[in-house]
N, CA, C and O atoms as CSV, one atom per row, in Angstrom:
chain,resi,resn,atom,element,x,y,z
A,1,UNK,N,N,125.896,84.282,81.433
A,1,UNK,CA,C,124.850,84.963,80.680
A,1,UNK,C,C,123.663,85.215,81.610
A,1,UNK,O,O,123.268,84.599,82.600
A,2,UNK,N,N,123.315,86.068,81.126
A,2,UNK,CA,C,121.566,86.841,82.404
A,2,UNK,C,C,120.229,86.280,81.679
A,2,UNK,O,O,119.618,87.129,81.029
A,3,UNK,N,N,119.849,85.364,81.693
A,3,UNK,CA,C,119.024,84.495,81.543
A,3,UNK,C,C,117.585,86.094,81.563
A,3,UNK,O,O,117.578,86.975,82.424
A,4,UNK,N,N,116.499,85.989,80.285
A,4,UNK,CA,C,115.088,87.088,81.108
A,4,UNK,C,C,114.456,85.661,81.546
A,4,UNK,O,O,114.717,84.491,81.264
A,5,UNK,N,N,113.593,86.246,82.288
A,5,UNK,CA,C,112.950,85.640,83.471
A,5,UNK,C,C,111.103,85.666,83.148
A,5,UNK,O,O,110.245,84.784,83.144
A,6,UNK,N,N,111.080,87.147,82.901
A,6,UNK,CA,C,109.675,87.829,82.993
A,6,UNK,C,C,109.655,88.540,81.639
A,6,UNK,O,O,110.780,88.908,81.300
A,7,UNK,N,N,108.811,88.793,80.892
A,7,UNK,CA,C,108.574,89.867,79.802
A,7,UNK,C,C,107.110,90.758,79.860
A,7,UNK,O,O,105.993,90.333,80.154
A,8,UNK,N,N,107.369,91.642,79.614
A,8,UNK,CA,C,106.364,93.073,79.604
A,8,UNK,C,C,106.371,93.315,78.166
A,8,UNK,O,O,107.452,93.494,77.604
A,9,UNK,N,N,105.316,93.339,77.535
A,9,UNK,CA,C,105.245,94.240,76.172
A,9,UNK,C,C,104.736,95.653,76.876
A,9,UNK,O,O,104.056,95.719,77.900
A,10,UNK,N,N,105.165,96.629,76.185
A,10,UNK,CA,C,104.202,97.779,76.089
A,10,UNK,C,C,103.801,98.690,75.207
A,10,UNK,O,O,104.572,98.634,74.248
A,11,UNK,N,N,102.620,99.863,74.975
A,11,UNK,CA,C,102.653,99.876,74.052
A,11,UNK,C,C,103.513,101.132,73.060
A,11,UNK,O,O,103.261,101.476,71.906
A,12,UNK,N,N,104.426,101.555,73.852
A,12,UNK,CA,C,105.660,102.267,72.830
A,12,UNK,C,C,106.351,101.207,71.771
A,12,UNK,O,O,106.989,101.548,70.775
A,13,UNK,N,N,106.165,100.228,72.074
A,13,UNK,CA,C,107.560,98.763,71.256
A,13,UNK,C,C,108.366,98.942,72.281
A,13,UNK,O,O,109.512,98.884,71.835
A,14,UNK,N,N,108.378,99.104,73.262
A,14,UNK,CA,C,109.728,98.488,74.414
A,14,UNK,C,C,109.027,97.087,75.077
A,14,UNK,O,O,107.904,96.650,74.825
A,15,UNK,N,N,110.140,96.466,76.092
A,15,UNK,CA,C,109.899,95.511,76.571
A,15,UNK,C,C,110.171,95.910,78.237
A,15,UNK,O,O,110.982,96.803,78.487
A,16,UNK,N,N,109.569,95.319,79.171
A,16,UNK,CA,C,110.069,95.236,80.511
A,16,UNK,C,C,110.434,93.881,81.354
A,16,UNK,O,O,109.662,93.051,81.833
A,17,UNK,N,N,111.336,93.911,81.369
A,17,UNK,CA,C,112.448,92.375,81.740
A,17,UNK,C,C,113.102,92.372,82.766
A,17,UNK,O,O,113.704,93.348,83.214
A,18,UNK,N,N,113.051,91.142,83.311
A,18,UNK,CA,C,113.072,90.683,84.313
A,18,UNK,C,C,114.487,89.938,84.237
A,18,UNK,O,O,114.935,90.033,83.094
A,19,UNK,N,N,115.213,89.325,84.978
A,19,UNK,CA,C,116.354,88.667,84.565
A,19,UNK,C,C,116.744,87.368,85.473
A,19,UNK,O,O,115.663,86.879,85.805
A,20,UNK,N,N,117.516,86.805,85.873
A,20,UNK,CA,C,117.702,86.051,86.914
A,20,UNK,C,C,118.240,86.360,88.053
A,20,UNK,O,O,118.055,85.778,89.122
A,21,UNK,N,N,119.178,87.636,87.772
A,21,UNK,CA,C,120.092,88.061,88.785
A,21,UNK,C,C,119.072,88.996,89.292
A,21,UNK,O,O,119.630,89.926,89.874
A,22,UNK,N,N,117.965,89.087,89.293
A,22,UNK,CA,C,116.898,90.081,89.390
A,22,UNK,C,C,116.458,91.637,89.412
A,22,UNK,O,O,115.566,92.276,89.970
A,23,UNK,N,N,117.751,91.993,88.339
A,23,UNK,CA,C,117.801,93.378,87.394
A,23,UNK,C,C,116.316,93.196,86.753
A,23,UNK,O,O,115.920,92.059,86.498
A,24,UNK,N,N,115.664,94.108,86.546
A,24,UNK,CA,C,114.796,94.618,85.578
A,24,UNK,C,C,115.038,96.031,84.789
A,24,UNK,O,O,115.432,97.114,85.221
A,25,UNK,N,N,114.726,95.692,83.707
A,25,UNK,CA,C,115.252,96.954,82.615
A,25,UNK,C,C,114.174,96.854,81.965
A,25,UNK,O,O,113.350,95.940,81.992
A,26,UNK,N,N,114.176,98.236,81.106
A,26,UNK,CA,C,113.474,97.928,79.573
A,26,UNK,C,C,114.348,98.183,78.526
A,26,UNK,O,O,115.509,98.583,78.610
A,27,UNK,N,N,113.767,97.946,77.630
A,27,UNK,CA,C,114.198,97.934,76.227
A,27,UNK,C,C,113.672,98.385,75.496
A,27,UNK,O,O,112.444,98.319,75.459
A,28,UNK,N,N,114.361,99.006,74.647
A,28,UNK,CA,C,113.482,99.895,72.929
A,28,UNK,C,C,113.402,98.796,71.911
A,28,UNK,O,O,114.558,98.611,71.530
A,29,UNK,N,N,112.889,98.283,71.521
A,29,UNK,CA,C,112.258,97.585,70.329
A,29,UNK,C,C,112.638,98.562,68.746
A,29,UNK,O,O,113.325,98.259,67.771
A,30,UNK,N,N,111.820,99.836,69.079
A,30,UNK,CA,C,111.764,100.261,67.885
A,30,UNK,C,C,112.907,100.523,67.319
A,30,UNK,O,O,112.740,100.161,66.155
A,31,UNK,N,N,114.117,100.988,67.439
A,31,UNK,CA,C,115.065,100.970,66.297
A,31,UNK,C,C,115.375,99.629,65.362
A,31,UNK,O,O,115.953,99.758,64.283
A,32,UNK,N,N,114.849,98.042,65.972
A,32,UNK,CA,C,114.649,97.633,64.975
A,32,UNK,C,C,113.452,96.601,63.841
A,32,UNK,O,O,113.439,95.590,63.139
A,33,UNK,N,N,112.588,97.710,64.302
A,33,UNK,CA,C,111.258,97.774,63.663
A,33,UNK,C,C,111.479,98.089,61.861
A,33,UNK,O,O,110.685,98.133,60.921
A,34,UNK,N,N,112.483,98.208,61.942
A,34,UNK,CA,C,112.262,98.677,59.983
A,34,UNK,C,C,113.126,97.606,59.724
A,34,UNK,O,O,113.085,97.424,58.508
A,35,UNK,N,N,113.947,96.743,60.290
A,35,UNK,CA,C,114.582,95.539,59.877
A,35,UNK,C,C,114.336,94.135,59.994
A,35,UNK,O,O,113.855,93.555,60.967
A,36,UNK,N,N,114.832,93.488,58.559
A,36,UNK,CA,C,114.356,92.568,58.229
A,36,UNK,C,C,112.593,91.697,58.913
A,36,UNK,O,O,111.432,92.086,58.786
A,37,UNK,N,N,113.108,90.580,59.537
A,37,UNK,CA,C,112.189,89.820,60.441
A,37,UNK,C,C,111.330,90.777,61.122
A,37,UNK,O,O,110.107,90.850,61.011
A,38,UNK,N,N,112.223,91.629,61.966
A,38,UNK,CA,C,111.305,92.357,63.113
A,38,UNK,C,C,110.168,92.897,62.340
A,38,UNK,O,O,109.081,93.041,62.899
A,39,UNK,N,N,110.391,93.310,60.681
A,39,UNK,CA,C,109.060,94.458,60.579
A,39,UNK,C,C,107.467,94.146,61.067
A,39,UNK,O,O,106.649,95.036,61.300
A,40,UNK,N,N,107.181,92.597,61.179
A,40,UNK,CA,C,106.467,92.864,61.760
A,40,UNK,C,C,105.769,92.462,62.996
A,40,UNK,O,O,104.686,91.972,63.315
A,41,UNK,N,N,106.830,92.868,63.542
A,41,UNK,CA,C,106.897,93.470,65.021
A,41,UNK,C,C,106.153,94.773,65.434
A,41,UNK,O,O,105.886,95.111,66.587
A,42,UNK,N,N,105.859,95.462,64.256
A,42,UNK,CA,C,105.356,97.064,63.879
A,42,UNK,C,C,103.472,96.787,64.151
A,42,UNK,O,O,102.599,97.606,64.437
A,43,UNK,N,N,103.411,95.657,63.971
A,43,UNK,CA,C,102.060,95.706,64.402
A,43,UNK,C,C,102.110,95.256,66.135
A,43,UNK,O,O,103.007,94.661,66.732
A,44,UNK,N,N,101.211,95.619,66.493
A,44,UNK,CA,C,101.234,96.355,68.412
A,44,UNK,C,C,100.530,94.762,68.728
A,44,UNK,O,O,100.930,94.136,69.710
A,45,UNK,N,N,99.424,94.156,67.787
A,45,UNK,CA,C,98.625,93.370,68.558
A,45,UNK,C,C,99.800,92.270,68.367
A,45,UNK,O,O,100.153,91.878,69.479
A,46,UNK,N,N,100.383,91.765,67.522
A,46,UNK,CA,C,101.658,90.726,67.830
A,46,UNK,C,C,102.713,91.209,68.856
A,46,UNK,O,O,103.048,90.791,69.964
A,47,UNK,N,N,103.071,92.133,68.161
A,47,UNK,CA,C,104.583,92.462,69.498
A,47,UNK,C,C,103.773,92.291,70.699
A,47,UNK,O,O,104.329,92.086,71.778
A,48,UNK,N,N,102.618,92.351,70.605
A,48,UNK,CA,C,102.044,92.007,72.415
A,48,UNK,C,C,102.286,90.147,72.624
A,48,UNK,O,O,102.577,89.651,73.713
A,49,UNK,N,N,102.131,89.506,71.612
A,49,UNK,CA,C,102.775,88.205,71.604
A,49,UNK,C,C,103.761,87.530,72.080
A,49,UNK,O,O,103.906,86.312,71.971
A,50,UNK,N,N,104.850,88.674,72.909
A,50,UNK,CA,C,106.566,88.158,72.977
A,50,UNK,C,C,105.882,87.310,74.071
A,50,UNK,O,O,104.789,87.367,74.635
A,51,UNK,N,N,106.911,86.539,74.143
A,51,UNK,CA,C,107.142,85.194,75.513
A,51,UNK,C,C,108.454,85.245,75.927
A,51,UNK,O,O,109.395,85.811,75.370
A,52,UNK,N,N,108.436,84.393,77.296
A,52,UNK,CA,C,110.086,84.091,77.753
A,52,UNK,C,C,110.263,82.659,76.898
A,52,UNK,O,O,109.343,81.842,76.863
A,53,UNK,N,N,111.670,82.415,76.142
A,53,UNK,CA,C,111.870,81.392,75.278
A,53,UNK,C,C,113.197,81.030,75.346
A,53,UNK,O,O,113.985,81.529,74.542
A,54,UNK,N,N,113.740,79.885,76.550
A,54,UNK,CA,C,115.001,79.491,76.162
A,54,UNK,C,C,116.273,81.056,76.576
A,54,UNK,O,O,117.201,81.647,76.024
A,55,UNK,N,N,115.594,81.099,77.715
A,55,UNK,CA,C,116.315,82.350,78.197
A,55,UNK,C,C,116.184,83.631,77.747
A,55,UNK,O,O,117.008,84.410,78.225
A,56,UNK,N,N,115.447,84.059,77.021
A,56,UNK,CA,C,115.647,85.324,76.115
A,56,UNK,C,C,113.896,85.683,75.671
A,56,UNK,O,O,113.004,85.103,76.290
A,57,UNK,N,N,113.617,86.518,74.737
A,57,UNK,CA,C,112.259,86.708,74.087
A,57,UNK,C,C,112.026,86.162,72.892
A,57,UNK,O,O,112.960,86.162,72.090
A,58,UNK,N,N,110.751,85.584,72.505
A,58,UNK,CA,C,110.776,85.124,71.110
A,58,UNK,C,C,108.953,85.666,71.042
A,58,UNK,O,O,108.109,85.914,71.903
A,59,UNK,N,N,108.964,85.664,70.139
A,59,UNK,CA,C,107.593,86.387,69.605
A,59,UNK,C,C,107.157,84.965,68.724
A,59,UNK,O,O,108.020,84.141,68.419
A,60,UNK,N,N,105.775,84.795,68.375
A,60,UNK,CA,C,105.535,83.872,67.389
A,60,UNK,C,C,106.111,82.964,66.500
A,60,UNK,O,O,106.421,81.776,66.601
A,61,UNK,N,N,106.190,83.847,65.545
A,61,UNK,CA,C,106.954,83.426,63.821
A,61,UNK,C,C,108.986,83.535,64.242
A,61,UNK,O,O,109.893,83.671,63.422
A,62,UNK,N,N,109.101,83.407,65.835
A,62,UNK,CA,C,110.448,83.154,66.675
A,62,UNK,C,C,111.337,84.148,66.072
A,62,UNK,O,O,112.299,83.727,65.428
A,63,UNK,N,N,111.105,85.724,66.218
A,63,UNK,CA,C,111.889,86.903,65.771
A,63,UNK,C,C,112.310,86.710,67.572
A,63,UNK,O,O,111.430,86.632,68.430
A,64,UNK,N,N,113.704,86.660,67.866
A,64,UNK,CA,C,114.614,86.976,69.191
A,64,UNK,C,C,115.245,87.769,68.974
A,64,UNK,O,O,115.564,88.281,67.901
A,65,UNK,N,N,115.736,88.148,70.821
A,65,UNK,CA,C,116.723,89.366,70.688
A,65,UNK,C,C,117.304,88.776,71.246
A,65,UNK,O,O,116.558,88.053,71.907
A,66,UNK,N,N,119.058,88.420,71.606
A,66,UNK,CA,C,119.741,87.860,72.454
A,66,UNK,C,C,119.508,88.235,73.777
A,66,UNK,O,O,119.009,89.358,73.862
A,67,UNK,N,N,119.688,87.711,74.755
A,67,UNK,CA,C,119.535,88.084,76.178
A,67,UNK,C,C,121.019,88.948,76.581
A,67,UNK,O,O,120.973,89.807,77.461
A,68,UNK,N,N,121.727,88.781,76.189
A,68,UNK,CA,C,123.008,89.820,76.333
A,68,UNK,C,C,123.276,91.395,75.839
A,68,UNK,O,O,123.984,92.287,76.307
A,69,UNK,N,N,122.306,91.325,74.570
A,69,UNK,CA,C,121.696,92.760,74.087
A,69,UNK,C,C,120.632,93.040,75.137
A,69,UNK,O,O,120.759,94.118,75.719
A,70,UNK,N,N,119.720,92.355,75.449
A,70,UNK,CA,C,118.812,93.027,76.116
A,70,UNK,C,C,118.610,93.846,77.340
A,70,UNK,O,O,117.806,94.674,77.769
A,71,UNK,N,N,120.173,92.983,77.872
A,71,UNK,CA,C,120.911,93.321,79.651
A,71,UNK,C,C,121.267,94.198,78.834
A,71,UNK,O,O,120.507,95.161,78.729
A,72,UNK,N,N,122.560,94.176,77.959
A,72,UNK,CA,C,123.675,95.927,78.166
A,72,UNK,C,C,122.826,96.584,77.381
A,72,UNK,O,O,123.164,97.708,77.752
A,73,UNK,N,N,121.841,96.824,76.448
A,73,UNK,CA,C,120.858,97.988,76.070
A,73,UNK,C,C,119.596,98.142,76.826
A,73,UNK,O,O,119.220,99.281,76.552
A,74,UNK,N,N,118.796,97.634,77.582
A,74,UNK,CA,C,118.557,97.891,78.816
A,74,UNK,C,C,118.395,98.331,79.659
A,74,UNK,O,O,118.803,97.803,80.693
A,75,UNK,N,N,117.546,99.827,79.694
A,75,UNK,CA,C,117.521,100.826,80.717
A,75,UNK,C,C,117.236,100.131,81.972
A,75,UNK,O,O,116.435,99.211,81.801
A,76,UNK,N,N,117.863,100.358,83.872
A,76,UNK,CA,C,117.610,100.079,84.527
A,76,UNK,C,C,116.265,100.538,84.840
A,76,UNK,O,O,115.942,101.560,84.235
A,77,UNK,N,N,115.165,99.915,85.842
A,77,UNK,CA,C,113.789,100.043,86.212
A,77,UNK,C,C,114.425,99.732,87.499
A,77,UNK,O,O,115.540,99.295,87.783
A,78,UNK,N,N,113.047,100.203,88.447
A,78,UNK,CA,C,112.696,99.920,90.076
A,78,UNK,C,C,112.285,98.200,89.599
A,78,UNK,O,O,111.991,97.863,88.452
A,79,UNK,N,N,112.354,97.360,90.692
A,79,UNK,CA,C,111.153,96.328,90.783
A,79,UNK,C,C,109.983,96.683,90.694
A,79,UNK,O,O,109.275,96.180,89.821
A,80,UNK,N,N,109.605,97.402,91.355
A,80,UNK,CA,C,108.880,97.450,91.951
A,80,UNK,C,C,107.526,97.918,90.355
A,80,UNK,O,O,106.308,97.738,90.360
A,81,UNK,N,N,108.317,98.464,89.327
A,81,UNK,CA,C,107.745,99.248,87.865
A,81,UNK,C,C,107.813,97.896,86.509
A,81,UNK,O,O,107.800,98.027,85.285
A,82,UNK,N,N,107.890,96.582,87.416
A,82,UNK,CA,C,107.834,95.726,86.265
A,82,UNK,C,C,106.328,95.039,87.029
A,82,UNK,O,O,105.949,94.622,88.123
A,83,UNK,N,N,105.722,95.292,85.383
A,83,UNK,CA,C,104.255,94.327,85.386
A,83,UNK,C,C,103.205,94.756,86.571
A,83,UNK,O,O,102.133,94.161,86.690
């Protein structure tokens, strides 16, 4: 498993992640912004809240995304464009 490392909020609802194998990607958030837990994730000043947690992201009130979704959905980035 690809352990994130680093987390980026920004402010579209994506994330920019870091990993162990030292891939960085981002991620879209928003497709699941209208479901369950995540909704509110929809507010910008929390989703700025995410942390690295036990390998993966956890936000506050502990809404995660698996770290295995986050690698294969995951657009590749430069290094050099994280943080």
């Amino acid at each position: 498993m690809n352990k994130v490392i680093a987390v980026k909020a920004n402010d579209d609802f994506s994330l920019d992640l870091k990993f162990v194998d030292g891939s960085v990607k981002r991620f879209d958030v928003k497709p699941y912004l209208d479901r369950g837990v995540f909704r509110e994730l929809k507010d910008l000043h929390y989703f700025n809240k995410v942390s690295v947690a036990f390998g993966t992201v956890q936000w506050p009130n502990e809404q995660d995304i698996s770290p295995e979704t986050l690698y294969l959905d995951g657009l590749p980035l430069c290094e050099s464009s994280f943080g």
